[in-house]
C-alpha positions, 0 to 999 in steps of 0.5 A: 513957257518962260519957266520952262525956259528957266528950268534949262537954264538952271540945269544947264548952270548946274551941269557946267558946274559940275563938269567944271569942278569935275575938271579941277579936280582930274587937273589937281590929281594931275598936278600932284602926281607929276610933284611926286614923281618930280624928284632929283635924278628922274628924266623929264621932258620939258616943254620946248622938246628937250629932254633933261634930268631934273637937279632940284624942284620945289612941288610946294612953291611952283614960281621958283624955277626948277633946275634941269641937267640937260647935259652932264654939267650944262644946268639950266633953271626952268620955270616948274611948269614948262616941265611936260611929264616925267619920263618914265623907260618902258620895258618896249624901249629897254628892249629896243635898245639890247637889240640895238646894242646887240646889232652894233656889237656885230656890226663893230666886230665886222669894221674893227678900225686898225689898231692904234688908230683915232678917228676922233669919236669917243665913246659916249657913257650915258649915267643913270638918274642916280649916278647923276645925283651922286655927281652933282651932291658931289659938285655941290660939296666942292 
């Protein structure tokens, strides 16, 4: 009876070791994809909600903090592993969008304010993970 009970025992501790080794390995394979697609210039969603463009990121030593553009000149340092994922713009969202466009276009067409007429809004430009690289090496230069 006793070396029944062993036998289990036994299988049970080579099951948790394997599913454990299996585990570290699915998390590393994580790891190391996040690190490759953690470049300047891609968007990112950190991990207290906030979504920002990554500045400068070191895959190799994850104790130096990563720089993250939340806003155009607004850049925070944040620890690399409060960084979520990658945010990658699906094609669904890129429709989303053209339609939302489509519909303020008519829609400002219909409510044109009167010429020369300031209601204190600006338009908004959002830049492209490339245009922001472009302007923060060219920060950097200054």
């Amino acid at each position: 009876m006793s070396l029944m009970l062993f036998g289990l025992l036994a299988v049970m501790l080579v099951f948790m070791f394997m599913n454990t080794r299996k585990r570290q390995k699915q998390m590393k394979e994580q790891q190391e994809e996040k690190a490759a697609k953690t470049v300047p210039g891609a968007k990112v969603l950190l991990q207290g909600g906030l979504y920002g463009t990554i500045v400068s990121f070191d895959p190799v030593d994850l104790d130096k903090p990563a720089q993250v553009e939340l806003a155009p000149g607004v850049v925070i340092e944040v620890h690399s592993q409060a960084i979520i994922r990658v945010v990658d713009p699906t094609e669904d969202a890129a429709d989303d969008e053209a339609d939302t466009e489509d519909a303020a276009e008519d829609t400002a067409a219909e409510t044109t304010p009167a010429q020369g007429a300031n209601d204190g809004i600006e338009s908004i430009q959002v830049e492209t993970p490339e245009e922001t690289k472009a302007r923060l090496e060219r920060n950097n230069d200054n």
